[in-house]
mmCIF file of the N, C-alpha and C atoms, coordinates in Angstrom:
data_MODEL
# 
_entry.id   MODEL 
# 
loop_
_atom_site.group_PDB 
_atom_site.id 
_atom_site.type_symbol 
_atom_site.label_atom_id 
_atom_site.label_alt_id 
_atom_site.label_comp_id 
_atom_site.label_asym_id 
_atom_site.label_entity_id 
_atom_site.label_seq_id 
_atom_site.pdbx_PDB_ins_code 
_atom_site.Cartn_x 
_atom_site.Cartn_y 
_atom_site.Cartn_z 
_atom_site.occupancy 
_atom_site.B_iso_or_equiv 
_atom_site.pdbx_formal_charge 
_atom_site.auth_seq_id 
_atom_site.auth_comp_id 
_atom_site.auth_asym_id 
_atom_site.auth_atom_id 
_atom_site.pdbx_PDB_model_num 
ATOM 1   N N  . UNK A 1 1  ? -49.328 -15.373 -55.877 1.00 0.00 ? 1  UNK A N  1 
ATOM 2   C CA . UNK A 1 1  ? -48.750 -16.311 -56.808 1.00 0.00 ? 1  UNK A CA 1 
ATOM 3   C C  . UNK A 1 1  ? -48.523 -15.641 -58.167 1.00 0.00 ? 1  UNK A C  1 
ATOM 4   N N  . UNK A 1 2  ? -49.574 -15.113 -58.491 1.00 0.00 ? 2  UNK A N  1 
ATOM 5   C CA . UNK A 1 2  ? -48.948 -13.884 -59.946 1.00 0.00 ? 2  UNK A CA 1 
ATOM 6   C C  . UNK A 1 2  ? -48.184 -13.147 -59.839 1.00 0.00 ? 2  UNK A C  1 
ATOM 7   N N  . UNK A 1 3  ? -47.598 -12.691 -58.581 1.00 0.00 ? 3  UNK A N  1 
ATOM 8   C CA . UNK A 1 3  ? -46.465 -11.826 -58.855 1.00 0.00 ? 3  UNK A CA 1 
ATOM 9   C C  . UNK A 1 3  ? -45.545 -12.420 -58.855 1.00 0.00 ? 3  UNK A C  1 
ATOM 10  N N  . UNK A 1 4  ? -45.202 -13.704 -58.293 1.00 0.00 ? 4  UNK A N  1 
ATOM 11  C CA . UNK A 1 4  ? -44.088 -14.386 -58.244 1.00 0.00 ? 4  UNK A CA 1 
ATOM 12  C C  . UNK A 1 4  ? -44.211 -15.206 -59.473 1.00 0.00 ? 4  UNK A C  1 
ATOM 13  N N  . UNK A 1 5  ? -44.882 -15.169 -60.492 1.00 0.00 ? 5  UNK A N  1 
ATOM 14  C CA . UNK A 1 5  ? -45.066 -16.240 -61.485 1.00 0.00 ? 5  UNK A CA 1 
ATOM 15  C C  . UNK A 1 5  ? -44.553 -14.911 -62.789 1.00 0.00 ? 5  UNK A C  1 
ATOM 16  N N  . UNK A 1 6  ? -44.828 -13.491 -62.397 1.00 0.00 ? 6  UNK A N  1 
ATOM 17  C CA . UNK A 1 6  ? -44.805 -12.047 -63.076 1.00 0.00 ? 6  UNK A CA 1 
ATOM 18  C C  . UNK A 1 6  ? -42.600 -12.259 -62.778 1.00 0.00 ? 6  UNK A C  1 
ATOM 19  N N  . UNK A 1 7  ? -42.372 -12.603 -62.076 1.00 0.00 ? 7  UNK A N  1 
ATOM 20  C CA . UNK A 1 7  ? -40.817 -12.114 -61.503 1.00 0.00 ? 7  UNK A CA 1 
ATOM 21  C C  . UNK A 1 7  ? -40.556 -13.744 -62.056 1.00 0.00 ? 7  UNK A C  1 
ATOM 22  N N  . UNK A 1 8  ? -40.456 -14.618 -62.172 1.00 0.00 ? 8  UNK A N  1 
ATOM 23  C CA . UNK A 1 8  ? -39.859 -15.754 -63.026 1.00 0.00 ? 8  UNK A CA 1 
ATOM 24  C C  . UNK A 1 8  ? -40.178 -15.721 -64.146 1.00 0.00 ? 8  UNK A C  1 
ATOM 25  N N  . UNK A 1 9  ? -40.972 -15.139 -64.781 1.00 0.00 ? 9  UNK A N  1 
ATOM 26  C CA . UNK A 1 9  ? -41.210 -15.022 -66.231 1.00 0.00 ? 9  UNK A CA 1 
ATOM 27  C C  . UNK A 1 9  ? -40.156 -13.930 -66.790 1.00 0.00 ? 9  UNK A C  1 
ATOM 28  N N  . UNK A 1 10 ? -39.898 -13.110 -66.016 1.00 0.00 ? 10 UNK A N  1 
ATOM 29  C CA . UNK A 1 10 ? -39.214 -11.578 -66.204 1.00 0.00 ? 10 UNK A CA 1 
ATOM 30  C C  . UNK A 1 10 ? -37.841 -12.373 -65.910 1.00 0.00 ? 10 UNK A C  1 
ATOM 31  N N  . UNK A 1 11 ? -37.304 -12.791 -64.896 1.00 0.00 ? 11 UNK A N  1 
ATOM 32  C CA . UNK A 1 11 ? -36.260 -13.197 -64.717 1.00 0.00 ? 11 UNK A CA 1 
ATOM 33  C C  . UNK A 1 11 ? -35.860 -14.554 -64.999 1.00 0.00 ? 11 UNK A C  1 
ATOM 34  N N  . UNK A 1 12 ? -36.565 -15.287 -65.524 1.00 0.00 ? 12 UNK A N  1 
ATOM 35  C CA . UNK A 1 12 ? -36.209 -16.479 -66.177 1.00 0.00 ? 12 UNK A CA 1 
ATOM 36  C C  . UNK A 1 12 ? -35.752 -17.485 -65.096 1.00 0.00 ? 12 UNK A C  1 
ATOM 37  N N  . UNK A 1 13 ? -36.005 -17.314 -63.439 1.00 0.00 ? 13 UNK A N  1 
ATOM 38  C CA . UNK A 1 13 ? -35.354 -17.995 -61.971 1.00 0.00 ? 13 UNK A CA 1 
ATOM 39  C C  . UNK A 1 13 ? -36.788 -17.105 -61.025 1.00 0.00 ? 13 UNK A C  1 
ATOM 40  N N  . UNK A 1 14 ? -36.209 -17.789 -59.985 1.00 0.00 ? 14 UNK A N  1 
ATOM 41  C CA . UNK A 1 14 ? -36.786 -17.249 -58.614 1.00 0.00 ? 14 UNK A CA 1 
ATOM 42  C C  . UNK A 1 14 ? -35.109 -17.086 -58.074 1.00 0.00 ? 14 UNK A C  1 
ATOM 43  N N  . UNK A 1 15 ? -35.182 -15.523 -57.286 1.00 0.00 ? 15 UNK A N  1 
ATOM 44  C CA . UNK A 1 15 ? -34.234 -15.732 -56.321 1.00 0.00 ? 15 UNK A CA 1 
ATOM 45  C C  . UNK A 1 15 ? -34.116 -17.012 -55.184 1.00 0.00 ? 15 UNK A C  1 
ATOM 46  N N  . UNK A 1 16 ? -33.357 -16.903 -54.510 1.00 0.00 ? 16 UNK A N  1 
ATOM 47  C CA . UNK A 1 16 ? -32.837 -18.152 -53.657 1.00 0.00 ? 16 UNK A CA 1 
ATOM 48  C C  . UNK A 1 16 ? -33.398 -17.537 -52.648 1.00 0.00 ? 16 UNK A C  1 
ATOM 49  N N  . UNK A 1 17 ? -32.875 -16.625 -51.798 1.00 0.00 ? 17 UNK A N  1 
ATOM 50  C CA . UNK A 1 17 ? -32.969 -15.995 -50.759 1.00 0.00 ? 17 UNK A CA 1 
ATOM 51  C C  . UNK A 1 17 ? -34.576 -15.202 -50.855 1.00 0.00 ? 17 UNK A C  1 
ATOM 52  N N  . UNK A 1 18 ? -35.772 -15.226 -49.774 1.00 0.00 ? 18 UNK A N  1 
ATOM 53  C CA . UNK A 1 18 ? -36.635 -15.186 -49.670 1.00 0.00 ? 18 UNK A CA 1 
ATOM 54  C C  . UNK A 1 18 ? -36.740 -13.294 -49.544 1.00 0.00 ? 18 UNK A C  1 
ATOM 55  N N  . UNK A 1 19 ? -35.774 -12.525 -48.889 1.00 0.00 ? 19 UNK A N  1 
ATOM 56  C CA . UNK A 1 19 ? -35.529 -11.356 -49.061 1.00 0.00 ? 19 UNK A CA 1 
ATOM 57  C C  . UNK A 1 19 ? -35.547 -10.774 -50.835 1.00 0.00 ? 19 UNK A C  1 
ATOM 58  N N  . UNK A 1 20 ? -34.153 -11.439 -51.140 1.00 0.00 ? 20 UNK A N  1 
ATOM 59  C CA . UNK A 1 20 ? -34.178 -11.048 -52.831 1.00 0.00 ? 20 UNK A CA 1 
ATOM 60  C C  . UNK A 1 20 ? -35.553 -11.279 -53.177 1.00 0.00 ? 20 UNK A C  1 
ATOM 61  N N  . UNK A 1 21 ? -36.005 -12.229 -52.861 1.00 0.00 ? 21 UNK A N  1 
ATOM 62  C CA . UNK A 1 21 ? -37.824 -12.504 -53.894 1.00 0.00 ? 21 UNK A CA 1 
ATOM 63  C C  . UNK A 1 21 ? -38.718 -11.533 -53.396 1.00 0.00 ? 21 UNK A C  1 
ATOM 64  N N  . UNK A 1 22 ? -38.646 -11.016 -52.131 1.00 0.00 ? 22 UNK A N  1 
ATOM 65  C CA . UNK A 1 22 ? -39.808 -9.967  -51.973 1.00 0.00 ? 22 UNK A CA 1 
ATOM 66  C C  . UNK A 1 22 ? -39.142 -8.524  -52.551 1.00 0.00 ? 22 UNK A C  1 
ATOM 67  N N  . UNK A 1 23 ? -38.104 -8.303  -52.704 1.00 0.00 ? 23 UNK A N  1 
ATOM 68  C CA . UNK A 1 23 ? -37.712 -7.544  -53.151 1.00 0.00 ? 23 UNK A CA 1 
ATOM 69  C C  . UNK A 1 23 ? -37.874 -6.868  -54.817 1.00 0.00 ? 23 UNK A C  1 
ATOM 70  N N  . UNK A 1 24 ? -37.887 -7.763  -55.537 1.00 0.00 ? 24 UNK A N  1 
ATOM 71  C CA . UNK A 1 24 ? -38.154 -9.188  -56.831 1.00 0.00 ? 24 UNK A CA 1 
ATOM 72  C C  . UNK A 1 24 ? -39.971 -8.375  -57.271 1.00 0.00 ? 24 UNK A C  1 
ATOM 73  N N  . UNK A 1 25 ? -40.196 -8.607  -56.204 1.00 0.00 ? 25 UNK A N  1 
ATOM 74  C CA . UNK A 1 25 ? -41.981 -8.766  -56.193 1.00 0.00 ? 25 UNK A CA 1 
ATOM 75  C C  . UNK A 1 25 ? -42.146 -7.485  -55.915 1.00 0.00 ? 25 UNK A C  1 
ATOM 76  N N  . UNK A 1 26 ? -41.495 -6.381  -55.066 1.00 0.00 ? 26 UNK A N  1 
ATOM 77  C CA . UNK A 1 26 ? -42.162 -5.210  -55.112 1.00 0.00 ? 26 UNK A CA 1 
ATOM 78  C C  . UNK A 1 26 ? -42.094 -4.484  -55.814 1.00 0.00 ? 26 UNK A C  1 
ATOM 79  N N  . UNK A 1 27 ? -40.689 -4.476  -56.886 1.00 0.00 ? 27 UNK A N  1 
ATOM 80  C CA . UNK A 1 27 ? -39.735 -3.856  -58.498 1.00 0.00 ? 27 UNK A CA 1 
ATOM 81  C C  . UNK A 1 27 ? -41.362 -4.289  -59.360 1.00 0.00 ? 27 UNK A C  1 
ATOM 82  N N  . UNK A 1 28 ? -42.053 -5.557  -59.475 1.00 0.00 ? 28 UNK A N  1 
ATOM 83  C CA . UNK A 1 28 ? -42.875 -5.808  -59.953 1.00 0.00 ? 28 UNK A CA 1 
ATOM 84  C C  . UNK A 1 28 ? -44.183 -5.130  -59.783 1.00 0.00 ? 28 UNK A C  1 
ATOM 85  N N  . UNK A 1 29 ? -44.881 -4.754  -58.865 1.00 0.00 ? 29 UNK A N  1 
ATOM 86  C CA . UNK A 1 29 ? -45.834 -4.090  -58.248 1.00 0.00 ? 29 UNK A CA 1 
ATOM 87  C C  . UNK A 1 29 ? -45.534 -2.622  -58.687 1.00 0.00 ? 29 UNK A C  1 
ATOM 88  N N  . UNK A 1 30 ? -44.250 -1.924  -58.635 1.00 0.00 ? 30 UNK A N  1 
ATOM 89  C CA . UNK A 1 30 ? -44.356 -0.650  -58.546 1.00 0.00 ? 30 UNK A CA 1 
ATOM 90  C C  . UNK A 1 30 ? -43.772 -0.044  -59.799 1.00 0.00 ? 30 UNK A C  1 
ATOM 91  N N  . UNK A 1 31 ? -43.452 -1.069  -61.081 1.00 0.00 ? 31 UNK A N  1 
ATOM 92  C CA . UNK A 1 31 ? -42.753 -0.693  -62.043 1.00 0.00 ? 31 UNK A CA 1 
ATOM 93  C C  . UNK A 1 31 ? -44.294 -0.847  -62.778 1.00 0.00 ? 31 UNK A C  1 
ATOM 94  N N  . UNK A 1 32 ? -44.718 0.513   -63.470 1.00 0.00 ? 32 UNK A N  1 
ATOM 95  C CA . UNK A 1 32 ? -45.648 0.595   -64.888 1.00 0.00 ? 32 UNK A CA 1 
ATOM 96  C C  . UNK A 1 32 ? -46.018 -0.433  -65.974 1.00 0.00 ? 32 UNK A C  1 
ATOM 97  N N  . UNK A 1 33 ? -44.777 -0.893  -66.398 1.00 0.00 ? 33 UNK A N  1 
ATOM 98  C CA . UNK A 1 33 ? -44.553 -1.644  -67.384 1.00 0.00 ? 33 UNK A CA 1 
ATOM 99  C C  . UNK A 1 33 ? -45.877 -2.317  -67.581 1.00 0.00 ? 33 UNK A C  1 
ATOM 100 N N  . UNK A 1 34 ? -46.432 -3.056  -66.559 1.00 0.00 ? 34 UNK A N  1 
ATOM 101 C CA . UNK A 1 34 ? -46.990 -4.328  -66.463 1.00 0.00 ? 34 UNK A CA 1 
ATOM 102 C C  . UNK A 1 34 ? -48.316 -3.882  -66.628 1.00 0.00 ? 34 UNK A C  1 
ATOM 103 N N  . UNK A 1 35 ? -48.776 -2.592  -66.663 1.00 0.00 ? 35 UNK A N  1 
ATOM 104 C CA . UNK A 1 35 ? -50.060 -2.035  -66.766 1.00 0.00 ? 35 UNK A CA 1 
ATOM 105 C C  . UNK A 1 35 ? -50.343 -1.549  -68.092 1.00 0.00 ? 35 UNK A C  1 
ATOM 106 N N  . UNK A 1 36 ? -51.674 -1.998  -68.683 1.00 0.00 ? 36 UNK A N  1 
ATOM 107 C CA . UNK A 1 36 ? -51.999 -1.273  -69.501 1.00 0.00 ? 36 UNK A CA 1 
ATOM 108 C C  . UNK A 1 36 ? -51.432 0.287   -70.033 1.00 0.00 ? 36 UNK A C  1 
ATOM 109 N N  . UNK A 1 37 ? -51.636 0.131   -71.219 1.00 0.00 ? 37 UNK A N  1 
ATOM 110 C CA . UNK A 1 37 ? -51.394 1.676   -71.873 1.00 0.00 ? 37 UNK A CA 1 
ATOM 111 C C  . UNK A 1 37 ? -52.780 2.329   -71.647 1.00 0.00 ? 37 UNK A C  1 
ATOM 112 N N  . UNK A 1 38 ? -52.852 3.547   -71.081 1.00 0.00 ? 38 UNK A N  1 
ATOM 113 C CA . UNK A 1 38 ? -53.883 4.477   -70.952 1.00 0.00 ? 38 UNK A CA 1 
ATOM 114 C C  . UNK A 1 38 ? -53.588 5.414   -69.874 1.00 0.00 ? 38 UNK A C  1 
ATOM 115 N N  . UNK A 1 39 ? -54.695 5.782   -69.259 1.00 0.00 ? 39 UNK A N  1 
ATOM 116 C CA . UNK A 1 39 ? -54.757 7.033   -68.543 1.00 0.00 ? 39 UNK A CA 1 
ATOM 117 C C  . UNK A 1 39 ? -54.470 6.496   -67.082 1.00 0.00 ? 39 UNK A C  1 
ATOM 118 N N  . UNK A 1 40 ? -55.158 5.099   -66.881 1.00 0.00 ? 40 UNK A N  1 
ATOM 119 C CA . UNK A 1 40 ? -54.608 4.564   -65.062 1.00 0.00 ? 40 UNK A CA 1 
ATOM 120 C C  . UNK A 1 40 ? -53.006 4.522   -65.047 1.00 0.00 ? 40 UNK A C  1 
ATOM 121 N N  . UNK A 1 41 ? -52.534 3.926   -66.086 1.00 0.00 ? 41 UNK A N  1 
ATOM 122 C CA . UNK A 1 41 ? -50.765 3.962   -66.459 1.00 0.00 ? 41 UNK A CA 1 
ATOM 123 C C  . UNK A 1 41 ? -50.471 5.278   -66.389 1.00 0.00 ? 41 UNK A C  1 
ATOM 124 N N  . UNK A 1 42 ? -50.822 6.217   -67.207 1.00 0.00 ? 42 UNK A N  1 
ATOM 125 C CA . UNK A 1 42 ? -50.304 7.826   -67.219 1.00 0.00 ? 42 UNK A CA 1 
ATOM 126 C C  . UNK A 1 42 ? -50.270 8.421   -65.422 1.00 0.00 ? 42 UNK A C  1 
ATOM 127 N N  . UNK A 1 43 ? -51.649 8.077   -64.934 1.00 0.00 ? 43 UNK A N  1 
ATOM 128 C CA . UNK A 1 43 ? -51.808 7.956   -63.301 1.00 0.00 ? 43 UNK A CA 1 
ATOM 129 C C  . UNK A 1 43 ? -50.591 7.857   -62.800 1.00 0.00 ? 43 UNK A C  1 
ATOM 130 N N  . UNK A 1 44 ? -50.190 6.601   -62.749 1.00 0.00 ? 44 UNK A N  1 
ATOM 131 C CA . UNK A 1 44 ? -49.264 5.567   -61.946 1.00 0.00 ? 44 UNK A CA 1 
ATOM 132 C C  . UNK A 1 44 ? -48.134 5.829   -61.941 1.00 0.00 ? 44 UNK A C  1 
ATOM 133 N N  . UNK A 1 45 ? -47.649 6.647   -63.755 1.00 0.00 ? 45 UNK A N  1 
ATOM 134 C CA . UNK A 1 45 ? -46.650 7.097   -63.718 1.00 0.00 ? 45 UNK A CA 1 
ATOM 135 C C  . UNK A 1 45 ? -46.071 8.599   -62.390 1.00 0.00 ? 45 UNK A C  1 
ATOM 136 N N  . UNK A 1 46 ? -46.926 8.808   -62.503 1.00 0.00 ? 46 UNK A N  1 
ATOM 137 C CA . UNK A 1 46 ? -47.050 10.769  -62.318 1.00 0.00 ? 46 UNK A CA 1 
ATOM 138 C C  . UNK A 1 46 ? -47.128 10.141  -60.496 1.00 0.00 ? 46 UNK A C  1 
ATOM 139 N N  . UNK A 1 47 ? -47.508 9.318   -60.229 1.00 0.00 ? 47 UNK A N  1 
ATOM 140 C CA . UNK A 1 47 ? -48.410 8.773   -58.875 1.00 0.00 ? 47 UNK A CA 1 
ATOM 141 C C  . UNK A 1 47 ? -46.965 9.344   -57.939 1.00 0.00 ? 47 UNK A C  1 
ATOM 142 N N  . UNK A 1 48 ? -46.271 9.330   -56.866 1.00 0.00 ? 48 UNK A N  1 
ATOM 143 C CA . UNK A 1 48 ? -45.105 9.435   -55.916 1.00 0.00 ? 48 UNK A CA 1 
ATOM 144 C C  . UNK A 1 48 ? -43.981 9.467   -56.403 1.00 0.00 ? 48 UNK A C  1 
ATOM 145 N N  . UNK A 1 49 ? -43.552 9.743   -57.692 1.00 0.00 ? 49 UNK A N  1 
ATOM 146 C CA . UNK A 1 49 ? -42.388 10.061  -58.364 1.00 0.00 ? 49 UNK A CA 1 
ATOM 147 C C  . UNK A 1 49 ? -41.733 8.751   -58.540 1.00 0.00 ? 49 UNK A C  1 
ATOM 148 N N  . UNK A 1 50 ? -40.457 8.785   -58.476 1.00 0.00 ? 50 UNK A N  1 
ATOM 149 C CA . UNK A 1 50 ? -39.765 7.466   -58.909 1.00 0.00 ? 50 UNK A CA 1 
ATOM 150 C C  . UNK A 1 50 ? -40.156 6.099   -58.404 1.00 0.00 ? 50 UNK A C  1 
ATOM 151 N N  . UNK A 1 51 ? -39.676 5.026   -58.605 1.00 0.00 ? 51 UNK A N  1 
ATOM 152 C CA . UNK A 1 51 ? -40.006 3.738   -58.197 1.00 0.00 ? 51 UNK A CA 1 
ATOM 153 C C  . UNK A 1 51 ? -39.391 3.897   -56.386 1.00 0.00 ? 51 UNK A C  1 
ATOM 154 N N  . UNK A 1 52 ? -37.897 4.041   -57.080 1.00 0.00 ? 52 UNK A N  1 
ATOM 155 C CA . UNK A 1 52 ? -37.493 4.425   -55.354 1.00 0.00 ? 52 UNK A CA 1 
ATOM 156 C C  . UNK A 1 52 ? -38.341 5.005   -54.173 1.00 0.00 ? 52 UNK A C  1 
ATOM 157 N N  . UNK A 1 53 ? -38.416 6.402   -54.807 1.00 0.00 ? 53 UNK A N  1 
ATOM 158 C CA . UNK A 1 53 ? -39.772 6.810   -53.955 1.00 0.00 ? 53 UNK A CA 1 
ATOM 159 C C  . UNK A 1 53 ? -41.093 6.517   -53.479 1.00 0.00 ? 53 UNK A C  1 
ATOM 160 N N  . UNK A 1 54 ? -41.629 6.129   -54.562 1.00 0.00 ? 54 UNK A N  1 
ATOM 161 C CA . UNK A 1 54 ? -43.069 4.646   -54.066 1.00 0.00 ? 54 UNK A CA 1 
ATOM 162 C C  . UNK A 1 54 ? -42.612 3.735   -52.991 1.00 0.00 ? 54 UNK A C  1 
ATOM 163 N N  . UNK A 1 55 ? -40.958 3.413   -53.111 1.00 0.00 ? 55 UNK A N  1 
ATOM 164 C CA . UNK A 1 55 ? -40.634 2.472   -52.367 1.00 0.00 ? 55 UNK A CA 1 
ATOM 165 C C  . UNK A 1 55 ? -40.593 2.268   -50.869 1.00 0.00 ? 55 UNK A C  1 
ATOM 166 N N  . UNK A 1 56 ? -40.149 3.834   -50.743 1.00 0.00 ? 56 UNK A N  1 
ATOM 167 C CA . UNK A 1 56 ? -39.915 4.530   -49.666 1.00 0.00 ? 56 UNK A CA 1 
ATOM 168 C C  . UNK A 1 56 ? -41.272 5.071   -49.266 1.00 0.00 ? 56 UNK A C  1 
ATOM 169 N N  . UNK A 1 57 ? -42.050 5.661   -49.855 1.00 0.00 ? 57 UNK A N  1 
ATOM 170 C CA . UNK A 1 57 ? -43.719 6.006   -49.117 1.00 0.00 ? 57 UNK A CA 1 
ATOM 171 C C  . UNK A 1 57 ? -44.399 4.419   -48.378 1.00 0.00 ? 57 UNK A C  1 
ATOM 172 N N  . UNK A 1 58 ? -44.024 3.543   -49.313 1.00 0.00 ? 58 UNK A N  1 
ATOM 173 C CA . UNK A 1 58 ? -44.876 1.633   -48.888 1.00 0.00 ? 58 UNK A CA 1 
ATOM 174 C C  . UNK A 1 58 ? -43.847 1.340   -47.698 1.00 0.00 ? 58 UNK A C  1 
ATOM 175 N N  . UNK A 1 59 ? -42.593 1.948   -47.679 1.00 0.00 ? 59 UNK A N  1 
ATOM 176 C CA . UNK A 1 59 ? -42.024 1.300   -46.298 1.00 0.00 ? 59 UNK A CA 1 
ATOM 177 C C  . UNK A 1 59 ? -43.049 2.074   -45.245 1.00 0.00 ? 59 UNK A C  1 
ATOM 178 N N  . UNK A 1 60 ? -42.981 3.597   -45.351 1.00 0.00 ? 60 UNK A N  1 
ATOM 179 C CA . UNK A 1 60 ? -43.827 4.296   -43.968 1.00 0.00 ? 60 UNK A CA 1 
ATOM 180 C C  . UNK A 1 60 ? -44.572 4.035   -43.650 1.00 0.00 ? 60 UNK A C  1 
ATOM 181 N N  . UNK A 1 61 ? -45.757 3.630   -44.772 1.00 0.00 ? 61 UNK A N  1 
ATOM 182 C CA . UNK A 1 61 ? -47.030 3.189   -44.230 1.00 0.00 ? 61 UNK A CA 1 
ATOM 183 C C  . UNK A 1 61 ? -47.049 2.088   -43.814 1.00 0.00 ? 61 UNK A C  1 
ATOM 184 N N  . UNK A 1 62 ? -46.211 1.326   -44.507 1.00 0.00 ? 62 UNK A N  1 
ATOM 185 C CA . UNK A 1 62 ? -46.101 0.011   -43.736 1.00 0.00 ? 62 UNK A CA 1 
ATOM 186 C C  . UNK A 1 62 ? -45.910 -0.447  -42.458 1.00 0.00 ? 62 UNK A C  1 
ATOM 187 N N  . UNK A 1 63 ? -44.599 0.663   -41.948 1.00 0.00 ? 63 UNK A N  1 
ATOM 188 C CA . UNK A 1 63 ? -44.646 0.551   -40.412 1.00 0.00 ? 63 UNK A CA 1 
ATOM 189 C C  . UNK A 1 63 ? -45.477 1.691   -39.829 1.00 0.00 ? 63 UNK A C  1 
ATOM 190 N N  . UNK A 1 64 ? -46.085 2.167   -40.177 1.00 0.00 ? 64 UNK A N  1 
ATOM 191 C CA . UNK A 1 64 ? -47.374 3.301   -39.151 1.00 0.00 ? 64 UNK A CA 1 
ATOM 192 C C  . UNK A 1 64 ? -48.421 2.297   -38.803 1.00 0.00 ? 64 UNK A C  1 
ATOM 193 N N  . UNK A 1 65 ? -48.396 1.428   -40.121 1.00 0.00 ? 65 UNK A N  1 
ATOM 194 C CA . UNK A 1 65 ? -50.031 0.044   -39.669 1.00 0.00 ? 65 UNK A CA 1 
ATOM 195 C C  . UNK A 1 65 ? -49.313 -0.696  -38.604 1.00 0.00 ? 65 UNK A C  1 
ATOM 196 N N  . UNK A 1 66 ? -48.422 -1.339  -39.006 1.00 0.00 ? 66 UNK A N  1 
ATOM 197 C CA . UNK A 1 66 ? -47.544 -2.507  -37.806 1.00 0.00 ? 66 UNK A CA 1 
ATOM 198 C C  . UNK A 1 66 ? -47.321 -1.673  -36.840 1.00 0.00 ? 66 UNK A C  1 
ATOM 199 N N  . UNK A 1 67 ? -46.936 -0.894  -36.897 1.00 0.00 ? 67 UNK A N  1 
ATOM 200 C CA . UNK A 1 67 ? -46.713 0.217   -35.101 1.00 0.00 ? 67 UNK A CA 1 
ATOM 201 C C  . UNK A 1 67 ? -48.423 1.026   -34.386 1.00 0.00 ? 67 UNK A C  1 
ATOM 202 N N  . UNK A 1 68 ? -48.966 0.919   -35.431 1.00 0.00 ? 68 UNK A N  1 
ATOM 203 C CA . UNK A 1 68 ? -50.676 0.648   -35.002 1.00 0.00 ? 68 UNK A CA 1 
ATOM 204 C C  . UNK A 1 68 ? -51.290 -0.137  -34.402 1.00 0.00 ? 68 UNK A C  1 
ATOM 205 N N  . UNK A 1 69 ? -51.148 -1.372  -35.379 1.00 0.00 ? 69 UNK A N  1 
ATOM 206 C CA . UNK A 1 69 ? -51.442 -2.949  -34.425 1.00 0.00 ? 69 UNK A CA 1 
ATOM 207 C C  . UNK A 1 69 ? -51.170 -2.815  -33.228 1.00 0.00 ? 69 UNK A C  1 
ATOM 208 N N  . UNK A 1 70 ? -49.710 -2.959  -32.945 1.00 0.00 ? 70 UNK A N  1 
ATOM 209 C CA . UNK A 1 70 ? -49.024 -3.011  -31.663 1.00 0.00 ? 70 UNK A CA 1 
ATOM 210 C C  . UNK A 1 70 ? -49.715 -2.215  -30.706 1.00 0.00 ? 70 UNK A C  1 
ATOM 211 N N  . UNK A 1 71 ? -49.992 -1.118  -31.010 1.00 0.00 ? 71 UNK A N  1 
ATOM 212 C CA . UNK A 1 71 ? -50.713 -0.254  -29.637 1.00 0.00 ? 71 UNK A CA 1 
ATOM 213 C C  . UNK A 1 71 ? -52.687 -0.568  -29.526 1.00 0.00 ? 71 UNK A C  1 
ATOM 214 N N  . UNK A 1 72 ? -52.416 -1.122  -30.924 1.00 0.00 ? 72 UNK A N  1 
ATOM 215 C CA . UNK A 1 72 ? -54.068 -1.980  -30.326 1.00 0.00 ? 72 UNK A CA 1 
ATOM 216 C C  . UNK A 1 72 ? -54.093 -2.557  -29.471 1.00 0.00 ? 72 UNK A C  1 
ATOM 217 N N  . UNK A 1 73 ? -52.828 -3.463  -29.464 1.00 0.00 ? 73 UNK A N  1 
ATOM 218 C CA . UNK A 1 73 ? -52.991 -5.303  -28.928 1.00 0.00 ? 73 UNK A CA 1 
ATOM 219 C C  . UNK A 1 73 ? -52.717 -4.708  -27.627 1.00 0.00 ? 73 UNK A C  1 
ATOM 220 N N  . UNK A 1 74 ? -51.341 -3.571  -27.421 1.00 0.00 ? 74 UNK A N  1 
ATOM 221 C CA . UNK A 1 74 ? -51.167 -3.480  -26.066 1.00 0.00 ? 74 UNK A CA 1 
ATOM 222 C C  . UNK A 1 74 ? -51.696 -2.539  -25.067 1.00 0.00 ? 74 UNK A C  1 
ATOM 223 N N  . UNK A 1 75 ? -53.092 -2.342  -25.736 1.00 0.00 ? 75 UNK A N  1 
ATOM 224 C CA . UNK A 1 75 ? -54.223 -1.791  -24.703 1.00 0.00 ? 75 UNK A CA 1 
ATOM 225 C C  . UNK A 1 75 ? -54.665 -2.519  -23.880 1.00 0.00 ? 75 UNK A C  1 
# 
């Protein structure tokens, strides 16, 4: 609920389409801005290079867990 309360405050709406909003929500998660000034921010910056790129590392892992599950369940 804070990130979606973080993306209507920023955007002044909620997208319509439930895609645009997770989309919405991950620009939120992986953009600095929203973090303190200090050394975890300096981190975060330096962390997988661009936002794009964070974007693209959270898709892989994302499907290595979901393509994990799957060969749990279908043992």
């Amino acid at each position: 609920m804070t990130i979606i309360a973080i993306v209507h405050y920023n955007d002044r709406h909620l997208p319509e389409q439930r895609a645009a909003l997770y989309k919405s929500c991950i620009h939120v998660l992986l953009a600095e801005t929203h973090h303190t000034k200090g050394e975890a921010r300096h981190d975060l910056e330096d962390w997988g290079g661009t936002e794009d790129d964070k974007r693209e590392l959270l898709t892989l892992l994302a499907y290595h867990m979901m393509t994990a599950g799957e060969k749990r369940a279908g043992r």
